[in-house]
Kinemage of the C-alpha trace (Angstrom):
@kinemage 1
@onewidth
@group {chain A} dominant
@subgroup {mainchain}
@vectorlist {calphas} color= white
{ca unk a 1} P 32.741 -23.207 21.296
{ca unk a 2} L 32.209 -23.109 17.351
{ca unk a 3} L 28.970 -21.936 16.256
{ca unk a 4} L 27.097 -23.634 13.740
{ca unk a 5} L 27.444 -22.542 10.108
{ca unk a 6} L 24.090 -23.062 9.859
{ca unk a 7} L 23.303 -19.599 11.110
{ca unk a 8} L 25.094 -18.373 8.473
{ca unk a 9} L 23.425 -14.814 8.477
{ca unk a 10} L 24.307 -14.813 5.297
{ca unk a 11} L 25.454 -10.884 5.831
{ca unk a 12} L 25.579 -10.780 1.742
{ca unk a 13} L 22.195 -9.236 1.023
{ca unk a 14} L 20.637 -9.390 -2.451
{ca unk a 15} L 19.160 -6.152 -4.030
{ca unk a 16} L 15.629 -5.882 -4.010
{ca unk a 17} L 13.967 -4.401 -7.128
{ca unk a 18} L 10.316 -2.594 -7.318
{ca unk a 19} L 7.724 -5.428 -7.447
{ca unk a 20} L 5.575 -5.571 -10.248
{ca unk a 21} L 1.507 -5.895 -9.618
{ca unk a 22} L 1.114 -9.528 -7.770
{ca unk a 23} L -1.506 -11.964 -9.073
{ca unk a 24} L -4.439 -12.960 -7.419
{ca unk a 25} L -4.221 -16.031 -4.916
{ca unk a 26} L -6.520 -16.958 -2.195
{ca unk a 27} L -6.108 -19.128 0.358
{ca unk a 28} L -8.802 -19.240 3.390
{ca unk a 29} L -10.145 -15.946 2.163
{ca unk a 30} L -6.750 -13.984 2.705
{ca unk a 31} L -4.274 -13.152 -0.271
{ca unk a 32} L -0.904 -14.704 -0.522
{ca unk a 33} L 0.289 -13.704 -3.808
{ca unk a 34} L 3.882 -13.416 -4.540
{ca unk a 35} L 5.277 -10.483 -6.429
{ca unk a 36} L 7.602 -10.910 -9.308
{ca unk a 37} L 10.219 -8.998 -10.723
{ca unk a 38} L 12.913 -9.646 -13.551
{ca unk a 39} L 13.899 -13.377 -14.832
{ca unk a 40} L 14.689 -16.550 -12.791
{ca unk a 41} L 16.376 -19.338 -15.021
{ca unk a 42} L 13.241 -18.792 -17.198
{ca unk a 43} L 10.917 -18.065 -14.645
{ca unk a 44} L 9.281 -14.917 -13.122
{ca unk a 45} L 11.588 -14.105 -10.324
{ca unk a 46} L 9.799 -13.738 -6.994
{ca unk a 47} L 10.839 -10.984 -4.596
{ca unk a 48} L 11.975 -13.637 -1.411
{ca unk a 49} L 16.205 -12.331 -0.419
{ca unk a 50} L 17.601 -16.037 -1.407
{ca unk a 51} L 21.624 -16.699 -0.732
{ca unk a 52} L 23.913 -15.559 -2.571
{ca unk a 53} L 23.785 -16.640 -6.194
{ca unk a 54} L 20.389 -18.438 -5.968
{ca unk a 55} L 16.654 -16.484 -6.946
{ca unk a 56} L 13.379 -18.470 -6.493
{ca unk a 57} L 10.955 -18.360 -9.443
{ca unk a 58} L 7.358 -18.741 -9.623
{ca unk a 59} L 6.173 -21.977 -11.591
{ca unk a 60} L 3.056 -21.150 -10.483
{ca unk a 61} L 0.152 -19.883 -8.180
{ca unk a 62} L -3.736 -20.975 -7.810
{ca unk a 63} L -6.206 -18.091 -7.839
{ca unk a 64} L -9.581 -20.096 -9.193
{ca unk a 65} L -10.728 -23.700 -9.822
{ca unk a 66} L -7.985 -25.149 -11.732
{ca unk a 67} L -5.570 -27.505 -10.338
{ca unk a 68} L -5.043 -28.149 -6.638
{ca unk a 69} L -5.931 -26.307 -3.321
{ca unk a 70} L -3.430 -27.441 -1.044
{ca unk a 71} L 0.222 -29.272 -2.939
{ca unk a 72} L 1.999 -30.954 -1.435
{ca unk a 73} L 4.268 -33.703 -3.208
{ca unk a 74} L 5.781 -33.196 -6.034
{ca unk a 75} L 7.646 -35.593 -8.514
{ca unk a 76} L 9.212 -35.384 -12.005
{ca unk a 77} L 7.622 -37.537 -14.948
{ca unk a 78} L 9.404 -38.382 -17.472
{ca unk a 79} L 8.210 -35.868 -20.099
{ca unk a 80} L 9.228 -32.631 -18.058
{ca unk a 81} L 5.600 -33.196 -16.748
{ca unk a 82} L 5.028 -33.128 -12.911
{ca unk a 83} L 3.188 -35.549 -10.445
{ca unk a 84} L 1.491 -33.115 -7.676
{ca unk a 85} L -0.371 -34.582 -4.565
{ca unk a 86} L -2.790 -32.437 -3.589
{ca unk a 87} L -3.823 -32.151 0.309
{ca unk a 88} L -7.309 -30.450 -0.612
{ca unk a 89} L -8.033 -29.871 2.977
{ca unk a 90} L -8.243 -31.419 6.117
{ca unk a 91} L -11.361 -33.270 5.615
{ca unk a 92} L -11.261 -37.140 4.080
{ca unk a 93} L -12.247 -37.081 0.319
{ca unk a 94} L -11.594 -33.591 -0.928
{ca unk a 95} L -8.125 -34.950 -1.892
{ca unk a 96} L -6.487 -35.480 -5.298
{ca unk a 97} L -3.407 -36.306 -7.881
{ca unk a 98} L -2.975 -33.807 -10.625
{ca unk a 99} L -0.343 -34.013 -13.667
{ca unk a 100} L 1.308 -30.670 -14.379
{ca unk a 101} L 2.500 -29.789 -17.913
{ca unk a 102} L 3.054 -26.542 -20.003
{ca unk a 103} L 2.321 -24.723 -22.735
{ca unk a 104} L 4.649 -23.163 -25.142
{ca unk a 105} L 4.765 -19.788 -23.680
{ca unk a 106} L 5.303 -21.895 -20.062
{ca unk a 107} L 1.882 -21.528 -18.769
{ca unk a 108} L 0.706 -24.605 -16.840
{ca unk a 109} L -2.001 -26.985 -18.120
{ca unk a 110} L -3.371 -29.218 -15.209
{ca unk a 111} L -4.975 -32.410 -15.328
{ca unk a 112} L -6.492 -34.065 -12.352
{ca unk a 113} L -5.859 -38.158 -12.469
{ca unk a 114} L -7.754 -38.868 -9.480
{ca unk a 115} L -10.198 -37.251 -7.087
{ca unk a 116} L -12.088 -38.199 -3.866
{ca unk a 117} L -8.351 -38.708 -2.054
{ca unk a 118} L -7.903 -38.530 1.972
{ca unk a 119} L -5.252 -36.626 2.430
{ca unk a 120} L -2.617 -37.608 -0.420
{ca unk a 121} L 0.847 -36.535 0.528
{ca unk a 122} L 4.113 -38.512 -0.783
{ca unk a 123} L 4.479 -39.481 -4.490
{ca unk a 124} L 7.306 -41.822 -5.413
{ca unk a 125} L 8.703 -44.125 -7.561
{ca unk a 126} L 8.614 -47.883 -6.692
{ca unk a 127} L 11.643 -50.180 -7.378
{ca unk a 128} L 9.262 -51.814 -9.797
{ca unk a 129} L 9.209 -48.440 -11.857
{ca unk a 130} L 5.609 -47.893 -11.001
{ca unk a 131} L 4.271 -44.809 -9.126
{ca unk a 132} L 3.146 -44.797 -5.462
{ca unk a 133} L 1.251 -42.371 -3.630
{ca unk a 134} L 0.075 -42.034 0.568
{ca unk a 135} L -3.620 -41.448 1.600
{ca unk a 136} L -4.495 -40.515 5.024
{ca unk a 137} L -5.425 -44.437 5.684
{ca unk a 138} L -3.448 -46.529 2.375
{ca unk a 139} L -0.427 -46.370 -0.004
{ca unk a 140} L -2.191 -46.745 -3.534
{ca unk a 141} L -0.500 -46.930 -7.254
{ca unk a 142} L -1.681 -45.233 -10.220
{ca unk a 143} L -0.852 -44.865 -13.562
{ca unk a 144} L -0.316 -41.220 -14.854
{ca unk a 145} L 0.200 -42.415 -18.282
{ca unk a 146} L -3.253 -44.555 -18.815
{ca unk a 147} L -6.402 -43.186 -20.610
{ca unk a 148} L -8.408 -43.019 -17.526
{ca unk a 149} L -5.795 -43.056 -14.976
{ca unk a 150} L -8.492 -42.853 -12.072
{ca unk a 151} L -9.533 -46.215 -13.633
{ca unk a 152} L -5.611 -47.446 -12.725
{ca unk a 153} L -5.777 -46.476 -8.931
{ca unk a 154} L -5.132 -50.060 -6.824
{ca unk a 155} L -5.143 -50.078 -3.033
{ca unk a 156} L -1.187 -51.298 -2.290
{ca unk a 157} L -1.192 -51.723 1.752
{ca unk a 158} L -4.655 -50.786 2.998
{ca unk a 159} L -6.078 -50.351 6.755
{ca unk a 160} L -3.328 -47.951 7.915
{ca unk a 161} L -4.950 -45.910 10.740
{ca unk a 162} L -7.839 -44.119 9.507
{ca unk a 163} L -6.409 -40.974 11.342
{ca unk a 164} L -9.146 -38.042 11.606
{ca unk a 165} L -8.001 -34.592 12.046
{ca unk a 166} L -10.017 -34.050 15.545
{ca unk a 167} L -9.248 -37.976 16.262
{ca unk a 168} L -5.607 -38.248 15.323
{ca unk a 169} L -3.279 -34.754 15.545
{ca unk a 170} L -1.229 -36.684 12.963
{ca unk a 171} L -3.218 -38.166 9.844
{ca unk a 172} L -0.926 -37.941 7.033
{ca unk a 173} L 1.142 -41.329 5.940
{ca unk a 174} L 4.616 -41.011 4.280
{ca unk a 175} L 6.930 -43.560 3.226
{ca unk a 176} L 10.171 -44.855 1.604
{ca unk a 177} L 11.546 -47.673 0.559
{ca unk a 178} L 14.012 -49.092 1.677
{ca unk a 179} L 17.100 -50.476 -0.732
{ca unk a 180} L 15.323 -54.605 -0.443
{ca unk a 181} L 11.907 -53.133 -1.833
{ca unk a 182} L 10.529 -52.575 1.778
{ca unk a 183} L 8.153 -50.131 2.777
{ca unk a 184} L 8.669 -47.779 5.851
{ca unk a 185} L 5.305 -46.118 6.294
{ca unk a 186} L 4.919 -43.538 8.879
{ca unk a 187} L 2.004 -43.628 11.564
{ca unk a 188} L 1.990 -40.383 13.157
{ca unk a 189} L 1.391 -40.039 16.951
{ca unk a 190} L -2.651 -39.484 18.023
{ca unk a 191} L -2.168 -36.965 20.536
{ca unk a 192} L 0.319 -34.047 21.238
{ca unk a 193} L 1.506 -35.654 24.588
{ca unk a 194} L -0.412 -38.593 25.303
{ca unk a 195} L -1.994 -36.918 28.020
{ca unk a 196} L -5.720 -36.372 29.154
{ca unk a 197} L -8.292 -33.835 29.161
{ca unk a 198} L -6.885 -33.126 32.690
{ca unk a 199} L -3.373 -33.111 31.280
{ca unk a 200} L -2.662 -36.499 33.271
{ca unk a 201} L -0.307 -38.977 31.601
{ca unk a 202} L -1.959 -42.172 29.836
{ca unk a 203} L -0.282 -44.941 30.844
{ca unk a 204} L -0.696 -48.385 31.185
{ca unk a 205} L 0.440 -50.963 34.047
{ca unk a 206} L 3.739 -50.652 32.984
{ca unk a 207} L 3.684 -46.884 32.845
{ca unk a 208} L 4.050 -46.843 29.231
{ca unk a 209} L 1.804 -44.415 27.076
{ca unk a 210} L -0.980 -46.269 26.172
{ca unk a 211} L -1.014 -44.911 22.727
{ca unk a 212} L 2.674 -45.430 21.658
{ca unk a 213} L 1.876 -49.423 21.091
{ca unk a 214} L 0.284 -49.650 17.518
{ca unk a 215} L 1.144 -45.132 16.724
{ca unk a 216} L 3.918 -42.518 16.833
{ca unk a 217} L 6.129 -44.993 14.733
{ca unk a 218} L 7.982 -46.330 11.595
{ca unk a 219} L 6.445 -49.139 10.552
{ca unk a 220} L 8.336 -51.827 7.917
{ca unk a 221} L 5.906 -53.381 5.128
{ca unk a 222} L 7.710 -56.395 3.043
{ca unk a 223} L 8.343 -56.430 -0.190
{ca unk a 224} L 6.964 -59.459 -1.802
{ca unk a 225} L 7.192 -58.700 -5.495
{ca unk a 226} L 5.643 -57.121 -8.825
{ca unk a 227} L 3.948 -54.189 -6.853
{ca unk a 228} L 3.048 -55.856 -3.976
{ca unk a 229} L 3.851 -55.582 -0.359
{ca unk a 230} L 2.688 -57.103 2.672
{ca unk a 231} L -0.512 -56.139 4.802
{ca unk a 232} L 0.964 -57.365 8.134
{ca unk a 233} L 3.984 -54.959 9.154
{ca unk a 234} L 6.515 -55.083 11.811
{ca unk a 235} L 7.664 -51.945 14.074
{ca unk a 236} L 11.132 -50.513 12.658
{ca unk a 237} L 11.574 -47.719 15.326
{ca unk a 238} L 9.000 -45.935 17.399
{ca unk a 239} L 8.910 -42.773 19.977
{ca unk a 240} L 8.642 -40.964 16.474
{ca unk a 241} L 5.672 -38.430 17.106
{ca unk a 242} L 5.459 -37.236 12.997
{ca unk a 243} L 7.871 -38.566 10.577
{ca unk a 244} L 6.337 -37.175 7.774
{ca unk a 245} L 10.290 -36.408 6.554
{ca unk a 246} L 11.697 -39.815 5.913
{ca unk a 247} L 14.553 -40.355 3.649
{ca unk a 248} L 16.707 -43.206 3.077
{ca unk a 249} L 20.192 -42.321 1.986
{ca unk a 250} L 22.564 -44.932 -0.697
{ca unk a 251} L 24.743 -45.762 2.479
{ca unk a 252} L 21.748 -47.209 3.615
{ca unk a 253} L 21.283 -44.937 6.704
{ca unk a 254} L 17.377 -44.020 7.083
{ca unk a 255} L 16.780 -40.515 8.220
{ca unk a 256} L 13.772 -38.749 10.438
{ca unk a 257} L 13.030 -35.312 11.260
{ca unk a 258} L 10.653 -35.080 13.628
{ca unk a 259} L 8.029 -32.056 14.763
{ca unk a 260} L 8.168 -32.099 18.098
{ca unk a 261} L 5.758 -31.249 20.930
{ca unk a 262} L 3.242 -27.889 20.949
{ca unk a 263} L 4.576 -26.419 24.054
{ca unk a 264} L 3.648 -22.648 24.983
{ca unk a 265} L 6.822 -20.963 24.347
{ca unk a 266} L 7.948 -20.156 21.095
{ca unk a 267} L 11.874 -21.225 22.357
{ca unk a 268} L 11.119 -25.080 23.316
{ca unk a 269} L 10.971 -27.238 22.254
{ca unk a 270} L 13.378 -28.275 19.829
{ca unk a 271} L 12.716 -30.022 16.576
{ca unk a 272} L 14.699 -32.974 15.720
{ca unk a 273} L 16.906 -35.009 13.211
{ca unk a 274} L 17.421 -39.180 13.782
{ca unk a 275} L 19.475 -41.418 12.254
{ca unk a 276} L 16.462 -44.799 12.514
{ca unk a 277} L 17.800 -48.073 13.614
{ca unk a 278} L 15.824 -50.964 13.490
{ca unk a 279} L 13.714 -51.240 17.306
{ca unk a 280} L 15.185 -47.794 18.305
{ca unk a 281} L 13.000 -45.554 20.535
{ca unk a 282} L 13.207 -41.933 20.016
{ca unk a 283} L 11.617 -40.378 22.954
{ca unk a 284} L 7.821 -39.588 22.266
{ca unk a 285} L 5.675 -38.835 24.570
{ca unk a 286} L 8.316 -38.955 27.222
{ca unk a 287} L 11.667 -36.673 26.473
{ca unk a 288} L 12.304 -33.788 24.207
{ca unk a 289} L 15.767 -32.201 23.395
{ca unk a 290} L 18.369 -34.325 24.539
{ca unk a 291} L 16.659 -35.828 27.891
{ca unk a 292} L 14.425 -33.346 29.396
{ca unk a 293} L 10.918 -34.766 30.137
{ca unk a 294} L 7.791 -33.193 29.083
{ca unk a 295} L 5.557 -31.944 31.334
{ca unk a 296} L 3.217 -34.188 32.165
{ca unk a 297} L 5.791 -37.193 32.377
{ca unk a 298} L 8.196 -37.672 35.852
{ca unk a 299} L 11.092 -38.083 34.847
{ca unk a 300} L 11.275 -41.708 36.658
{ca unk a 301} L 8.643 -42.575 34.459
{ca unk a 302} L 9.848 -41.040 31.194
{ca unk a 303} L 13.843 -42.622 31.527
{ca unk a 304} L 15.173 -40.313 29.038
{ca unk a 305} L 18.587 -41.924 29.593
{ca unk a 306} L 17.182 -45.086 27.817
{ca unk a 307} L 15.997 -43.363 24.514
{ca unk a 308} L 17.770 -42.703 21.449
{ca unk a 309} L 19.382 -39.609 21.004
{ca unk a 310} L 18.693 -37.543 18.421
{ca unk a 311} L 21.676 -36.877 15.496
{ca unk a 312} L 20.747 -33.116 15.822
{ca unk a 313} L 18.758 -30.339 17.088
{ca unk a 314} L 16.435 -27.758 14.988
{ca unk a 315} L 14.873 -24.677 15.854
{ca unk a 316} L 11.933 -25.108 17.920
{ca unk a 317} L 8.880 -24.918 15.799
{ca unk a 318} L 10.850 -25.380 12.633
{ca unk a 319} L 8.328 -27.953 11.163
{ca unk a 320} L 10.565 -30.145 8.901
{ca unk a 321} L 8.512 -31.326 6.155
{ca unk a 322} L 10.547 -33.083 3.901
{ca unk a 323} L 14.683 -34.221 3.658
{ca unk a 324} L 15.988 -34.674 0.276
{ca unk a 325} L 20.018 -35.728 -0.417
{ca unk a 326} L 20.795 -33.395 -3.818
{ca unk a 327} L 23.065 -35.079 -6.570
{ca unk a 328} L 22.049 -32.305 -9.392
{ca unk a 329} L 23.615 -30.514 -11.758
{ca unk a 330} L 23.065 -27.123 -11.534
{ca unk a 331} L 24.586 -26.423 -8.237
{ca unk a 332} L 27.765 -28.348 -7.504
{ca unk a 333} L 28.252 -27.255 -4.287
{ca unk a 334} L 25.187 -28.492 -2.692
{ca unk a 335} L 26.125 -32.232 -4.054
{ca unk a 336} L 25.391 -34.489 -1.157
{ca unk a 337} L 23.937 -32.039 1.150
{ca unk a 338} L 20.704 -32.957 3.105
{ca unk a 339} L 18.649 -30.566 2.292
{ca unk a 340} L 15.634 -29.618 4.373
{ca unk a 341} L 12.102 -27.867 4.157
{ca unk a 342} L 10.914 -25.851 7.305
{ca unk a 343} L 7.305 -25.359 6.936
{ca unk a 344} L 7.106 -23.781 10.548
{ca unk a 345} L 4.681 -21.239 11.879
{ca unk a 346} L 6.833 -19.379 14.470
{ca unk a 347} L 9.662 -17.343 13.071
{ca unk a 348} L 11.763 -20.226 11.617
{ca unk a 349} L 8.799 -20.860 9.156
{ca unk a 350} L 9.777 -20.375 5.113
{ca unk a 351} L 13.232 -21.775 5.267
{ca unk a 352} L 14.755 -24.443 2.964
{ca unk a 353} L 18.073 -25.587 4.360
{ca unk a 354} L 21.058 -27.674 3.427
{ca unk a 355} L 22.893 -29.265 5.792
{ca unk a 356} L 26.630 -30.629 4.948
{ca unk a 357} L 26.946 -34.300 5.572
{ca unk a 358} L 29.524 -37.569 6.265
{ca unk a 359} L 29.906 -40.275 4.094
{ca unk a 360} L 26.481 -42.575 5.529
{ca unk a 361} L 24.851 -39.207 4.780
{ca unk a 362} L 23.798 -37.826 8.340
{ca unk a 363} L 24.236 -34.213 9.278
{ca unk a 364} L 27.629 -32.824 10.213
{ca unk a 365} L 27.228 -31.366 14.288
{ca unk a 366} L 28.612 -28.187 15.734
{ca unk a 367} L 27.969 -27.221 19.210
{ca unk a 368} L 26.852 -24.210 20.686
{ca unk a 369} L 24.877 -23.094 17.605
{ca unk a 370} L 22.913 -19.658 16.916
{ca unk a 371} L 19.924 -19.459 13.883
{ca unk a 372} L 19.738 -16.255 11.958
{ca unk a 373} L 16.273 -16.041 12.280
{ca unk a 374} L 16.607 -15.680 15.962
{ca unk a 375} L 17.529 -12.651 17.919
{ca unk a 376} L 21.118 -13.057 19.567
{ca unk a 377} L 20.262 -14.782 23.154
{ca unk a 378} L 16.899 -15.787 21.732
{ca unk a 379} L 17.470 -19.381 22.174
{ca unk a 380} L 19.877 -20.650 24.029
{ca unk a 381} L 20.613 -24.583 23.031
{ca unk a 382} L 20.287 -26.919 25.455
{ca unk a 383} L 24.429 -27.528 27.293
{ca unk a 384} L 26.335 -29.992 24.677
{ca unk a 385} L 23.520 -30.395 22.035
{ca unk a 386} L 24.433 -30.657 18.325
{ca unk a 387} L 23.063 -28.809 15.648
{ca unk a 388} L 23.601 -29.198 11.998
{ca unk a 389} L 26.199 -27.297 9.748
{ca unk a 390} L 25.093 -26.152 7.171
{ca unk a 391} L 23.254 -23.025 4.476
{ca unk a 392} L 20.191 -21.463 4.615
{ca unk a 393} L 19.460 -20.657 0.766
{ca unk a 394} L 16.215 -19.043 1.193
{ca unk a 395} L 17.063 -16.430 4.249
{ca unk a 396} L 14.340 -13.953 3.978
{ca unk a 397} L 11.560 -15.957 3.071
{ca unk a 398} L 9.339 -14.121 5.646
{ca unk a 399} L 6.190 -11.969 4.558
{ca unk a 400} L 6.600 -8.740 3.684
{ca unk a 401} L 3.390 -6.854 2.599
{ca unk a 402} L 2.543 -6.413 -0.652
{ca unk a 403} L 5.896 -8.342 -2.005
{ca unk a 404} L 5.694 -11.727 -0.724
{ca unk a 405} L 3.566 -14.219 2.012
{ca unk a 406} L 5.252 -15.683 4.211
{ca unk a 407} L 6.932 -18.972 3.019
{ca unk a 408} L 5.220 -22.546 3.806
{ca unk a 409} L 7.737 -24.970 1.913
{ca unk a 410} L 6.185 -28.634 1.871
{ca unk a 411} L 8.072 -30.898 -0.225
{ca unk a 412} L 11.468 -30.415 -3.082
{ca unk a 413} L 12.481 -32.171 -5.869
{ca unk a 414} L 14.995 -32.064 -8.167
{ca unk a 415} L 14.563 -31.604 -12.281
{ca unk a 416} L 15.874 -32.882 -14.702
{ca unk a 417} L 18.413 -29.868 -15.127
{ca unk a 418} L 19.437 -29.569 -11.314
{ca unk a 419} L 16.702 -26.769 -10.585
{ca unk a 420} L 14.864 -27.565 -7.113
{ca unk a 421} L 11.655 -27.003 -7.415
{ca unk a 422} L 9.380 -26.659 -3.474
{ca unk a 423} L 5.522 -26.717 -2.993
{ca unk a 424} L 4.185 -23.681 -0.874
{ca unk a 425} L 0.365 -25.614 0.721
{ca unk a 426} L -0.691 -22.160 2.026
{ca unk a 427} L -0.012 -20.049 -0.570
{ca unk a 428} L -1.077 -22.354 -3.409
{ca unk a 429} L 2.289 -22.132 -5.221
{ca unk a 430} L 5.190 -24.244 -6.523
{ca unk a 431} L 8.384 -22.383 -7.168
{ca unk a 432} L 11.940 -23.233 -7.982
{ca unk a 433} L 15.339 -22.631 -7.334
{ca unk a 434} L 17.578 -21.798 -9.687
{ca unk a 435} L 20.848 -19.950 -10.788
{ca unk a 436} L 19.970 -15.790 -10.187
{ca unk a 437} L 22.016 -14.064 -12.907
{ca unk a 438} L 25.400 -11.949 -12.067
């Protein structure tokens, strides 16, 4: 068998430099601050082992009151300015939409457009030009560029599910369009397994979850025009426990990567990557990997057989976060790679991946695959699954005391000159990838 390029151990290490004096950033009381050392395409180059020919530079990282607790998305204005969503925390309310600029000597200014939020995550452009944003519970617009832009905010699709941390594992709404205008809004799952306090399986008369019905699904909002979209939505695939990483590529193909379940062991399960097909059913709370049923769930009643496969496999625990498809200038060779945020906890946390693709834009397979950041015989793929081919480009993202925390990569985009730039929630940072020099 081939093993997956994605391992790519990347055996070329970068040289590490003495780290200059890091900058105060707090987070939950404890410090995450990231050294820097030397010049990154302009920025202050952090000390984090990136692949070969790439160093990732601080933009910039909280320590007091200004500008937001928790980002998350992240877009490009026109100006060179930035859109950032910020989470605030995982209460409703403490939520918010700031506008990053700079000063002359680079510093950042920030603005705050709108306060109050529930949970703000995606920010994207509409096909009608305007900006949209996701709360916890709606998909609002909001103009950056208006005199009192909290004054602009207008409720687009209302009454999602008002999903509470302790109520709803899953709270956060993302979305894409689709290329008619459409909106494909993510409802995340309400529980880990659909199971009770006794860890029995909720299930109706049919022995269905009870839960996957109206959650754990894509659902499809209609485009009707001039910034407005309908109320009433339709289910465009389901099983889907969090697709908070939804992307929609110019072939048309809609992709998912999907957290799975919060099993004991940090080897299983296996994280996910679908290609979406309108009234496809991907598996949650029944089946993990390829068709193994979760505890919980007999496998009579969980008929992995019927779902839909996933297009690959991820490291267990990987946390996908956000897929963008990169058509920038400033690294040719990632051109039409998927590329991938792992916001993870276990040891596959602080990667940023990209993942070669086929014309529709869907990962490229191998099988019998290995992960660097896994001990050889650490985790052994399930027999025949895919996983993706592919680059790591930020390989020893890990914490390393007194240098660097530990990375939590959220969401990417790409500037105007190529450069990607990533939001780190739990350190307070956003940082960006550019061209290290020879």
């Amino acid at each position: 068998m081939r093993r997956s390029s994605l391992l790519f151990g990347l055996s070329a290490v970068i040289g590490l430099t003495p780290c200059a004096a890091p900058a105060e950033a707090q987070t939950g009381g404890r410090t995450r601050a990231y050294a820097t050392s030397g010049d990154c395409g302009g920025r202050p180059a952090t000390m984090v082992r990136m692949a070969p020919g790439l160093c990732l530079g601080l933009v910039w990282q909280g320590a007091g009151r200004e500008g937001p607790r928790m980002p998350r998305g992240l877009m490009p204005l026109a100006d060179g300015d930035w859109l950032v969503t910020d989470l605030g925390g995982w209460e409703a309310g403490r939520g918010a939409v700031w506008r990053l600029s700079f000063a002359d000597d680079g510093s950042a200014r920030w603005r705050r457009l709108a306060g109050g939020l529930s949970m703000p995550h995606t920010a994207a452009r509409g096909p009608d030009g305007r900006i949209y944003v996701s709360e916890m519970n709606r998909i609002l617009t909001l103009d950056p560029e208006a005199a009192d832009p909290e004054l602009s905010v207008r409720t687009v699709i209302g009454g999602l599910p008002d999903n509470r941390l302790h109520d709803n594992r899953h709270p956060l709404s993302s979305f894409v369009f689709d290329g008619n205008g459409d909106l494909l809004v993510n409802v995340g799952a309400p529980s880990d397994r659909c199971l009770d306090a006794a860890g029995k399986v909720k299930a109706d008369a049919r022995g269905a979850c009870v839960e996957d019905a109206a959650t754990a699904q894509v659902r499809r909002h209609a485009y009707l025009g001039d910034g407005r979209w309908a109320e009433e939505s339709s289910v465009f695939a389901s099983g889907l426990r969090n697709s908070i990483a939804l992307v929609r590529h110019a072939s048309g193909a809609v992709l998912q990567a999907e957290n799975s379940v919060d099993l004991t062991t940090p080897e299983h399960p296996f994280d996910e990557v679908n290609v979406l097909r309108q009234g496809g059913h991907y598996g949650w709370p029944y089946c993990v990997d390829l068709q193994t049923p979760l505890p919980g769930w007999p496998a009579r009643q969980a008929r992995c057989g019927e779902r839909d496969q996933p297009v690959a496999l991820l490291p267990p625990h990987a946390a996908p976060l956000d897929m963008i498809y990169y058509e920038g200038a400033m690294f040719p060779e990632l051109r039409g790679r998927l590329l991938m945020t792992w916001h993870g906890y276990q040891r596959t946390a602080g990667r940023i991946t990209a993942a070669e693709t086929d014309a529709r834009g869907v990962p490229l397979t191998d099988v019998g695959g290995r992960y660097a950041v896994y001990p050889r015989g650490a985790m052994a793929y399930p027999a025949g699954a895919p996983s993706v081919k592919g680059r790591v480009l930020t390989p020893g993202w890990d914490r390393v005391a007194g240098r660097q925390p530990r990375g939590s990569p959220v969401v990417m985009a790409v500037a105007a000159d190529g450069s990607i730039w990533v939001t780190d929630d739990r350190s307070r940072a956003i940082l960006r990838i550019a061209r290290s020099q020879p």
